[in-house]
N, C-alpha and C positions, 0 to 999 in steps of 0.2 A: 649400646644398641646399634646394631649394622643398620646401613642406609636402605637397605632394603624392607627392614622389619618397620620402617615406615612407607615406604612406598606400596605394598602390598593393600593393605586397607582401605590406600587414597582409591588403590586402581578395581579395586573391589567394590565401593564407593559407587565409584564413577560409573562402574557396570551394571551396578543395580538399576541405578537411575536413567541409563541407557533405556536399560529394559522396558522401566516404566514406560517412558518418552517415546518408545518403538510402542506397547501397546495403545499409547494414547493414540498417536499416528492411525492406528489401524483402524481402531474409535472414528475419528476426526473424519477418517475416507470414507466410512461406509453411513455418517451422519450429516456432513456436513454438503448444506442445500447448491440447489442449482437451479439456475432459471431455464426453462423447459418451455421452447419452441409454441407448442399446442396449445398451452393453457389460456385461458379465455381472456381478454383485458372490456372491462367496462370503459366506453369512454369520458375522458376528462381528458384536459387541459395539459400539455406538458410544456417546461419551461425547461432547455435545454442550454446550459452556459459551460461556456466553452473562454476562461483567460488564457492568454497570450502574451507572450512578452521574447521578441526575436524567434520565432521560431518558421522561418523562410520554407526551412527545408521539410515540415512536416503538416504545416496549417493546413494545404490544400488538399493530400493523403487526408487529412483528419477529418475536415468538414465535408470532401467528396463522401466519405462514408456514414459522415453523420444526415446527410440529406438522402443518401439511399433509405437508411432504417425512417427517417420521417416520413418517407412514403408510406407506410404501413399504416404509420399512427394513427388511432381511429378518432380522435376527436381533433381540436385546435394544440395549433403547435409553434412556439417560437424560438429561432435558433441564435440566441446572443452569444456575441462575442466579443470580448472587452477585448484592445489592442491596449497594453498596458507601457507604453512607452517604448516601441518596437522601433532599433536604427538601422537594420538590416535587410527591411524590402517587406517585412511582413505585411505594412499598412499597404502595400499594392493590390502584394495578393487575395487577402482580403476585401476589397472593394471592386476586385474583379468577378470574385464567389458570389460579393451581396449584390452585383449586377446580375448577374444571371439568376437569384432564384428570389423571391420577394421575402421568403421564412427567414434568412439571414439579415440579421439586424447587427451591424457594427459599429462599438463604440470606441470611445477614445476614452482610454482612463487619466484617472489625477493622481496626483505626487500620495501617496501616505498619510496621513493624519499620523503624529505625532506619539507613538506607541502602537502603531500598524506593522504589520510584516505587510509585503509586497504582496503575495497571492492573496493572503487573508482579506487585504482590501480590495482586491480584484472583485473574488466572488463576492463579497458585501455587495461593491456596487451595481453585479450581474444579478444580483436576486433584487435589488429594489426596484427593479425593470422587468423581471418575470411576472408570470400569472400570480393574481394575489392566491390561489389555490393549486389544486391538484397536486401533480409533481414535480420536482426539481432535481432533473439531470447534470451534475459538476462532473463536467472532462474535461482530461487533461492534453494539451493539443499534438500531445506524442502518444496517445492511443487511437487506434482505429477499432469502430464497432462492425461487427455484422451486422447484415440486413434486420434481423430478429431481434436486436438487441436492446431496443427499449421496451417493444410490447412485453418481450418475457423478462425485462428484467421487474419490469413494474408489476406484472402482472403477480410474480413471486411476491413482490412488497405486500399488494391484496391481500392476496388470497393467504399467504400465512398471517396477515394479521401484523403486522410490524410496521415501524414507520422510520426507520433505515436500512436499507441491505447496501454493503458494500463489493456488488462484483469482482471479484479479484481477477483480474486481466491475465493471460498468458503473459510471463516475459519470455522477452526473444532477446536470447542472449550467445553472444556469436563469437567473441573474440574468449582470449583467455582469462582475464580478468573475469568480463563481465560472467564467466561460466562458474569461477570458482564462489564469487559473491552472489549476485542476480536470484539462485535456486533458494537461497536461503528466505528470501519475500515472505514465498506460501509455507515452508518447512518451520517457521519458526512459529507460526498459529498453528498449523498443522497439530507441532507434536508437545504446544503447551497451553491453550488453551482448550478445558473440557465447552467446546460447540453447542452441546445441549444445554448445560449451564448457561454459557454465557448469553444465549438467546432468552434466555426466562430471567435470569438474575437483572435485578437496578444495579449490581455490584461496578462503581464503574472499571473498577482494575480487572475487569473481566469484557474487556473491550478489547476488537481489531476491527480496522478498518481500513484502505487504500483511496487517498481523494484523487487518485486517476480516473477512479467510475463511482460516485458515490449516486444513489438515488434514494433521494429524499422526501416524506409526506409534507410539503409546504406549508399547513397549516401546523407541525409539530415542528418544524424550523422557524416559522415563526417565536413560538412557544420557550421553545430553548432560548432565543437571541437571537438566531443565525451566527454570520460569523463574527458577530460584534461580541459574540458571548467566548470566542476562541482566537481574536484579536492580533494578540502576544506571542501564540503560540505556533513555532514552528513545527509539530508533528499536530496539525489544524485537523485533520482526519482524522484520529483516534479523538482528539478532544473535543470532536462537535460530535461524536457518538456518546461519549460523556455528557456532554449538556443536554441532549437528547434524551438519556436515560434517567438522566436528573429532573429533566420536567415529567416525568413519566410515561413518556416514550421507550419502542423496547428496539434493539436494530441488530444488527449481527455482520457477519463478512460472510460471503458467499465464494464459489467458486465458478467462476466465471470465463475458463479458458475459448468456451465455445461462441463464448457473445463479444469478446472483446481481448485484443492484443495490445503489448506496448512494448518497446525499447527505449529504455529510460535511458542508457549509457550505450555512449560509442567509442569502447576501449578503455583500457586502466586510468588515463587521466580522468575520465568525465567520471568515470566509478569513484574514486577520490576526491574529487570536487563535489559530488554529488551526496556522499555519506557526511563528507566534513563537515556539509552544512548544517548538519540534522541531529547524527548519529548521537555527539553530545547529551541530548535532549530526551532519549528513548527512556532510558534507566533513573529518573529523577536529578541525580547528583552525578559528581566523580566517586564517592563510595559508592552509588549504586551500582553504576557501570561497572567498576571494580569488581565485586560480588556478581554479579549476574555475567561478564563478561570467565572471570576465576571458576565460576561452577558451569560453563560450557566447556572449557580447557579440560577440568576433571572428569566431566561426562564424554568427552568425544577424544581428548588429546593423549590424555592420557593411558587409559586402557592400549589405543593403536601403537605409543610408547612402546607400553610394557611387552604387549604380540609383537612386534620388534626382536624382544630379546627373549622371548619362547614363553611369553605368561599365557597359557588357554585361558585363567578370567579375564586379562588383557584382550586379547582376541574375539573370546563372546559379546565384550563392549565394543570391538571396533567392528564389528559384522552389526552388530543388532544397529548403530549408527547409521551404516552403509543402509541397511535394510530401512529404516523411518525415511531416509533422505529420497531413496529407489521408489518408497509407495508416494511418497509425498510429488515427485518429479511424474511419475505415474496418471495421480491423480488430478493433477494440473497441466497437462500436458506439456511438461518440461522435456528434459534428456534425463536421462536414466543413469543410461552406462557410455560411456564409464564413468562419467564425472561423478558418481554418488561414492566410487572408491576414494576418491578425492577428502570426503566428507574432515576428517581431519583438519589438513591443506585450509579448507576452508573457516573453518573456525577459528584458525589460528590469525587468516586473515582479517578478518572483520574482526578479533580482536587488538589488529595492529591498527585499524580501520578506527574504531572507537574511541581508543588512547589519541590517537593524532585529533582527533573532533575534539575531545576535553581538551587538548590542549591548547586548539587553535581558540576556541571558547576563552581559558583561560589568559591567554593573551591580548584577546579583543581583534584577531584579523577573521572572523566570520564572514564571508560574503558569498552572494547568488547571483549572476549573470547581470557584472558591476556593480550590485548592491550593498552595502553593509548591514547583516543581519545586528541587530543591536538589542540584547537580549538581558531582562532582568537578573540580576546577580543579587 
């Protein structure tokens, strides 16, 4: 059997489920919710938390805009910010902000409890300080909101009836690195999980969610545990959507490029430091990863492969590709073009991305901004 008379099927394979992936994509764009400027908010209570840990260079961008959108808010509003053991000047700037506006409340956080991740204990100790009701805004101190951005984002929470939505923030991504990974955020809900589903289903493996902008119905954070119920867990934002839908709570991800921005990475090093920590942890196992990392290669690598060397079904897969990544960048206010020709390029990085997580994982050097993540095995 020639080497070909098995590549053929893989790359035929691969393009089917391109196709699929491209239709879902298109699915995904034309359902998937958005918080809307107009929409009426009843007043209540919001509890806005906001951890920190070193971030000099973005606190005061973050909370100048988090106090612009609180002027809107029509009822009581409190803007906590836990300084989570900050060596870099953060704790200045911060008590220069809570000088000037009385709504900023700044704490000083503690070491971890003893099977705690770092942020997970942050926001714990931000919500036992929030309003015992209403809602609970978790941001992350490297996004900035629009002025609009809580009334419409809560106001979507309402009025659909849910009691999570995860705004999904613009990323802003500038350099090369962060251009060829970054897109992939919103493109990877985008073009696999069915939206409508997973707004209705308890299913929890039909969960996304980003804890750069998560908004929460307080008494159903309650309910679930809060983050006591998601502790452990380093991907803590899809997992408190899980705990959420397990108490019977229903929550969803949203699209969010009009109400909130972030630049999560400044260049290939922070992109790498930043997935390492994590990345591990997305696919359950190292055979998850494995399989779920080996059927993106076959959906996106391969087919552009085979168009390489003159396959048209190679070529329908690496076009249909380009096109889910083009709508997806589109409908998030991403870049387009050309970086969606890229799309390939990119798959293959975050599957180098992944591998180097599982194995920094397996080794035991995990860490976050001098911490050591210390993970059940």
């Amino acid at each position: 059997m020639r080497a070909s008379d098995l590549v053929r099927p893989l790359v035929a394979a691969g393009t089917a489920l391109s196709l699929a992936s491209l239709a879902l994509t298109l699915d995904n764009a034309r359902r998937v919710r958005r918080p809307v400027p107009t929409d009426i908010l009843v007043p209540e209570p919001l509890s806005v938390l906001v951890p920190m840990r070193d971030e000099v260079e973005s606190a005061e961008r973050c909370l100048l805009a988090v106090v612009e959108a609180a002027d809107r808010w029509p009822g009581p509003i409190r803007i906590l910010v836990l300084d989570d053991g900050s060596v870099d000047g953060t704790d200045a700037v911060l008590a220069r902000l809570a000088a000037s506006d009385d709504r900023i409340h700044v704490h000083r956080g503690t070491a971890p409890p003893p099977g705690w991740l770092g942020k997970n204990w942050a926001c714990a100790q931000l919500a036992d300080k929030a309003f015992p009701d209403g809602i609970h805004v978790f941001l992350d101190a490297d996004v900035v909101v629009e002025p609009h951005a809580f009334t419409a984002s809560s106001a979507l929470l309402r009025n659909a009836g849910l009691d999570l939505v995860s705004p999904y923030p613009r990323q802003v991504a500038v350099r090369a690195g962060e251009r060829l990974v970054q897109p992939l955020l919103q493109w990877s809900w985008l073009s696999t999980l069915p939206l409508g589903l997973a707004e209705r289903s308890p299913r929890e493996s039909l969960s996304a969610a980003n804890g750069q902008f998560l908004v929460v119905d307080a008494a159903t954070y309650r309910r679930a545990g809060g983050h006591a119920a998601v502790h452990d867990v380093v991907l803590e934002d899809i997992a408190l959507l899980r705990a959420i839908k397990a108490a019977g709570g229903r929550g969803v991800v949203a699209e969010g490029s009009d109400v909130a921005t972030c630049r999560m990475y400044h260049g290939w090093r922070e992109v790498r430091a930043g997935y390492r920590k994590s990345l591990w942890s997305a696919f359950g196992s190292p055979g998850g990863t494995l399989g779920v990392t080996g059927l993106l290669c076959l959906m996106y690598v391969f087919p552009a492969a085979a168009a390489l060397f003159g396959s048209r079904v190679g070529l329908v897969g690496y076009a249909a590709g380009v096109a889910s990544r083009a709508v997806s960048a589109q409908r998030t206010g991403g870049r387009a073009w050309p970086d969606a020709f890229g799309h390939p390029l990119s798959i293959l990085v975050f599957t180098g991305l992944a591998v180097d997580s599982t194995l920094a994982r397996q080794r035991g050097v995990l860490e976050w901004k001098g911490r050591p993540i210390e993970v059940r095995r």
